[in-house]
C-alpha positions as CSV (number, residue, x, y, z in Angstrom):
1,X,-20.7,-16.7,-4.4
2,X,-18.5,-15.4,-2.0
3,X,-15.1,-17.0,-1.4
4,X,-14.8,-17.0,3.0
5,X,-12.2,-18.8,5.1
6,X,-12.9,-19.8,8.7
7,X,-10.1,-20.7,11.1
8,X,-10.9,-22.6,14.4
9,X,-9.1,-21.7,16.9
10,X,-9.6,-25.1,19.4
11,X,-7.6,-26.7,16.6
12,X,-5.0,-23.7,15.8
13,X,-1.8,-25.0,17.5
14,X,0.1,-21.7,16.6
15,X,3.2,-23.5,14.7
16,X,3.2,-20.6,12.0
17,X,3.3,-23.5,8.7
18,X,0.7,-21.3,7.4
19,X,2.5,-17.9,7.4
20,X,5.9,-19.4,5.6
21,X,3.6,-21.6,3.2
22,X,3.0,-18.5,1.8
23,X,6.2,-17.0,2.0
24,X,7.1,-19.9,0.3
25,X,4.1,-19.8,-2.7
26,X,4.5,-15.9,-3.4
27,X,7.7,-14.4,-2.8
28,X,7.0,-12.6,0.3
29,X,10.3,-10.6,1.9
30,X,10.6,-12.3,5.4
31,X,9.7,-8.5,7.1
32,X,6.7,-8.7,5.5
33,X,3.5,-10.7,5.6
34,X,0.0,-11.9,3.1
35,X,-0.9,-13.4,6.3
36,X,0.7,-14.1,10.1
37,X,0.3,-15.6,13.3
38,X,0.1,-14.1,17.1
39,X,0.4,-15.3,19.8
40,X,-2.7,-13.9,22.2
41,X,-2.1,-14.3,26.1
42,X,-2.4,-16.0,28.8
43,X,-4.9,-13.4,30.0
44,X,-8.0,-13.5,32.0
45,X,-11.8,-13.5,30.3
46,X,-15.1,-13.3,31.5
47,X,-14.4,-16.9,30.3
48,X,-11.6,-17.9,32.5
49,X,-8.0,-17.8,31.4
50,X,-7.3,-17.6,27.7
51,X,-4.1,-18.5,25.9
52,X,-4.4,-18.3,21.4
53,X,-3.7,-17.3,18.6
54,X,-4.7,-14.9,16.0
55,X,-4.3,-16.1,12.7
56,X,-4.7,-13.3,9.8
57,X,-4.8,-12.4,6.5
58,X,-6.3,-10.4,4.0
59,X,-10.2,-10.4,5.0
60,X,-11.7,-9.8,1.1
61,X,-14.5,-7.7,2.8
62,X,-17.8,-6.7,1.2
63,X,-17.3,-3.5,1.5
64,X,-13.4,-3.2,0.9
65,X,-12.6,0.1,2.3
66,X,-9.0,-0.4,0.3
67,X,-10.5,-0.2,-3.6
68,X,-12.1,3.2,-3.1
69,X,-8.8,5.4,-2.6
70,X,-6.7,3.5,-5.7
71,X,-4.8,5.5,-7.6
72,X,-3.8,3.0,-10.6
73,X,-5.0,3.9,-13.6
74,X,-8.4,2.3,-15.0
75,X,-9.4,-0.4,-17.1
76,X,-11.6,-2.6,-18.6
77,X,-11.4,-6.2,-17.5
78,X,-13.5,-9.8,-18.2
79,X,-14.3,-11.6,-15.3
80,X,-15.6,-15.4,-15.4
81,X,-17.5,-16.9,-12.9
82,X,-15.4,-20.2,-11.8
83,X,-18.4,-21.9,-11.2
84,X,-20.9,-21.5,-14.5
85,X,-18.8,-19.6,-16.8
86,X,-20.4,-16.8,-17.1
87,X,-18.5,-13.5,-18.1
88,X,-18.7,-9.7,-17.1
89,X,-16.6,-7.0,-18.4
90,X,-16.3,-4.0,-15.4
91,X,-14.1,-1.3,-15.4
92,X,-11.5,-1.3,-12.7
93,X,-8.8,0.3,-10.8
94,X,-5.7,-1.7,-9.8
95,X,-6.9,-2.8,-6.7
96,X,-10.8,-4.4,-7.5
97,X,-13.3,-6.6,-5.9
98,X,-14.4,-9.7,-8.5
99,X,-17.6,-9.4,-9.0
100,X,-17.9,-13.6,-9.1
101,X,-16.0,-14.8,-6.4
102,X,-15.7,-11.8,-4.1
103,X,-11.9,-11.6,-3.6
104,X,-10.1,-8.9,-3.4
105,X,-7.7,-8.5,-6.1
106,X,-4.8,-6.2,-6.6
107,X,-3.3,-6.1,-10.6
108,X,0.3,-5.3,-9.7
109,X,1.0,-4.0,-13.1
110,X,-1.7,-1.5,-13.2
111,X,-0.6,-0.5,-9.1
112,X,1.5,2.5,-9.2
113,X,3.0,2.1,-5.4
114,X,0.9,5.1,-3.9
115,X,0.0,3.7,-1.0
116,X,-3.0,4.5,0.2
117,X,-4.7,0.5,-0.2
118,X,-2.3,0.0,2.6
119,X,-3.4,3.2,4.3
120,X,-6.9,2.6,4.3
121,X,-6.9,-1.0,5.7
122,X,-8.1,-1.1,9.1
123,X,-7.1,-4.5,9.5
124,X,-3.5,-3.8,8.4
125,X,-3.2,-6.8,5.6
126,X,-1.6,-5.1,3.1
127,X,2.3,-3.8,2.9
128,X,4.6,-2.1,0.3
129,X,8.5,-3.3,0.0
130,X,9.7,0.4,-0.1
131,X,12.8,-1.3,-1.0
132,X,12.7,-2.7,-4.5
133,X,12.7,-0.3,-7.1
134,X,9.9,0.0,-8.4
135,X,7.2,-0.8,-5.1
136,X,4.2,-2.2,-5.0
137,X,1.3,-3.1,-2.9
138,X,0.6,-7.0,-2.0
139,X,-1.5,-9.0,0.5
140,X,-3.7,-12.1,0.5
141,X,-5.3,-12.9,-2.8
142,X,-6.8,-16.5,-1.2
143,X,-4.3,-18.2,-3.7
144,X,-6.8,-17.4,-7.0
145,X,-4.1,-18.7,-8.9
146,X,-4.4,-22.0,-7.1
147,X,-7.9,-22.5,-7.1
148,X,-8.1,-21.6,-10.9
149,X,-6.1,-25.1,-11.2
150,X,-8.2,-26.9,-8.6
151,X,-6.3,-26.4,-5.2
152,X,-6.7,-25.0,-2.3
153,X,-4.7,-21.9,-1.0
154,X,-1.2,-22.3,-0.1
155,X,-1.9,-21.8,3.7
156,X,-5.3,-23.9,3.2
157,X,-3.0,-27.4,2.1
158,X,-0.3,-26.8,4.7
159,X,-2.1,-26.6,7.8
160,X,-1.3,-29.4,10.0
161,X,-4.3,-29.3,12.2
162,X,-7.0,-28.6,9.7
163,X,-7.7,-25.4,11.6
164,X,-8.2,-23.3,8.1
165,X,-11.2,-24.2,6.2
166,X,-11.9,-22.5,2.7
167,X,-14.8,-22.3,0.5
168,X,-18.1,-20.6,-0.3
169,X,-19.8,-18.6,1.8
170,X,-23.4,-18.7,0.5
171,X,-23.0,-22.0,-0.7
172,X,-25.2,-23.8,2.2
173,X,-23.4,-27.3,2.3
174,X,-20.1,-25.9,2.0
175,X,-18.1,-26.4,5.0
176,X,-17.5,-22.5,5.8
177,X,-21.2,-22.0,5.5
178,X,-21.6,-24.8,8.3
179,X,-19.1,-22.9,10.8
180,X,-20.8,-19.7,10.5
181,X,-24.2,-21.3,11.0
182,X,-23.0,-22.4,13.7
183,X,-22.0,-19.3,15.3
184,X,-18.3,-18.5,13.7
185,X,-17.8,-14.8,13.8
186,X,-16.2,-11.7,12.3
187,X,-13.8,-9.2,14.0
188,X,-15.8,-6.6,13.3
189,X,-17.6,-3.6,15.6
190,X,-20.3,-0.8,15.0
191,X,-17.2,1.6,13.7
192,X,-15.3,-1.4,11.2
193,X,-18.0,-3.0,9.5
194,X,-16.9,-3.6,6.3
195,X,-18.0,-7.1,6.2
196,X,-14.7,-9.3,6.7
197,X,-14.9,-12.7,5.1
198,X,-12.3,-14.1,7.0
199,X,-14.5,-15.7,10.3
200,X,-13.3,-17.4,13.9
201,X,-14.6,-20.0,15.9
202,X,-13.5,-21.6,19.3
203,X,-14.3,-21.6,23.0
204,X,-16.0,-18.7,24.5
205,X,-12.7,-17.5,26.4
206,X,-10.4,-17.5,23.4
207,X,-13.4,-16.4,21.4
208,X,-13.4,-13.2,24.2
209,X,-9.8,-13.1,24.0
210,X,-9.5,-12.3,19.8
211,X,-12.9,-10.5,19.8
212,X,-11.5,-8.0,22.2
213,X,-7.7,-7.7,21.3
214,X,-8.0,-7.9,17.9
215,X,-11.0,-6.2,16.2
216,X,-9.6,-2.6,14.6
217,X,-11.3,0.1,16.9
218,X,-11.6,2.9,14.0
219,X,-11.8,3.7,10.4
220,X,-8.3,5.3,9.0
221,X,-9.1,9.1,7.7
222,X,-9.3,9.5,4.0
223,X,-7.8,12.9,4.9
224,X,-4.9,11.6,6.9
225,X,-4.2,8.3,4.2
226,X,-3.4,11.3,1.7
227,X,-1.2,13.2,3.9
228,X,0.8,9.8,5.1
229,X,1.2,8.8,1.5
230,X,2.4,12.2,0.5
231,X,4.8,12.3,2.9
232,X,6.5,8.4,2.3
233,X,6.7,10.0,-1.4
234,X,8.7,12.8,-0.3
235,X,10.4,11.4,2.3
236,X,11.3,8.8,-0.8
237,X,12.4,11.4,-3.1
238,X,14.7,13.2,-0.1
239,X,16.4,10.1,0.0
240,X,17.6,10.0,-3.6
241,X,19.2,13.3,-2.9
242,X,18.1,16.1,-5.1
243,X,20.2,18.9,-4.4
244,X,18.3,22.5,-3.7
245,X,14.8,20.7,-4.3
246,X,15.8,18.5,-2.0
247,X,16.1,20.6,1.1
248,X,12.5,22.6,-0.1
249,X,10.9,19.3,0.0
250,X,12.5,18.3,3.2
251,X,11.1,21.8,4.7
252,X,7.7,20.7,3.2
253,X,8.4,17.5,4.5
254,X,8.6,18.4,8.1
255,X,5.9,20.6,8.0
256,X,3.7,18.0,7.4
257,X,4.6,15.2,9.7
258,X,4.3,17.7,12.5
259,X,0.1,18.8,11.1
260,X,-0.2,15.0,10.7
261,X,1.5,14.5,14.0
262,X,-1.5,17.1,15.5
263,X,-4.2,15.3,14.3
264,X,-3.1,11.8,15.3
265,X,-3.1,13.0,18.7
């Protein structure tokens, strides 16, 4: 099993019920987002002239390049398969892949606000509110909570069109399964291909439009992740004010934008 949503674009009418559906069901700060909406165009395709959207979210990928890089502590957890029951116990970090359903998971109790989940996604679906007290990470969990009781995600129910469809990838009847049969695709390239489950489909111009506006170009550096992190930390613990240390770290601080500065460029 591997949970996939596909959004059709011909039926995406851009009114953005999806994005404060989920507001709504989770909490999220209005600066923030689990999932949004863009507007794309009008530009000119191969195609002729495109005008969408680009609906996105969390893509739960096969190959999560966020889990890798957590730095929440381990631990042993019991996953159950929602469809036969069957249990496995794996040991995890705070941000996991289940091993049943495929979604990617973050345990915000076990998440220790580092940062670099947030970092290392190239698709830039995950945030931290640096503003509460004690942060942590958040994105799209495809509303597990809701399909453990027998609904469908948040964003899923409200959407007015029917442009969202959820469900089982490698199920072959399912709906989803159907879509990418029939050609739905990934926004994914030779350098990001870490298998996105989150699939588009629509006309060839608007197809051309997403395809080329909106599939991440590069892989962030592990190297770089660590020295962005390092430097919200300190940046963090200047602000708090901390006398003596506080002017050595801001030194140290400034040091290191300007090397991570170099190598962006």
């Amino acid at each position: 099993m591997q949970y996939a949503m596909v959004i059709d674009l011909d039926r995406c009418v851009g009114c953005h019920a999806c994005a404060i559906a989920c507001k709504a069901e989770w909490s999220v700060p209005t600066q923030f987002g689990r999932n949004w909406v863009h507007r794309l165009g009008p530009a000119k395709t191969p195609h002729g002239l495109s005008g969408t959207f680009y609906p996105g979210l969390c893509n739960h990928c096969d190959d999560p390049a966020c889990t890798p890089g957590c730095q929440g502590e381990e631990a042993e957890k019991v996953f159950t398969d929602p469809k036969t029951g069957k249990t496995k116990k794996m040991t995890v970090l705070a941000t996991y892949k289940d091993p049943f359903t495929g979604a990617v998971l973050i345990d915000r109790d076990r998440c220790v606000g580092c940062g670099f989940c947030v970092e290392a996604c190239p698709y830039q679906a995950r945030y931290i509110d640096e503003d509460l007290d004690d942060p942590r990470a958040d994105k799209c969990s495809f509303c597990v909570e809701r399909l453990a009781e027998g609904l469908e995600p948040a964003c899923v129910q409200t959407c007015l069109s029917r442009a969202r469809i959820f469900g089982d990838r490698d199920d072959p009847k399912s709906e989803v399964a159907q879509y990418i049969k029939k050609g739905a695709r990934r926004l994914d390239n030779k350098v990001v291909n870490i298998g996105p489950n989150v699939y588009y489909a629509g006309n060839k111009r608007d197809m051309h439009l997403l395809k080329e506006t909106c599939t991440p170009t590069e892989m962030p550096e592990a190297s770089l992740i660590e020295k962005r992190v390092l430097l919200a930390r300190m940046g963090k613990s200047i602000s708090k004010g901390m006398g003596l240390t506080g002017l050595v770290g801001m030194a140290a601080c400034t040091a290191l934008a300007s090397e991570t500065n170099e190598e962006d460029e």
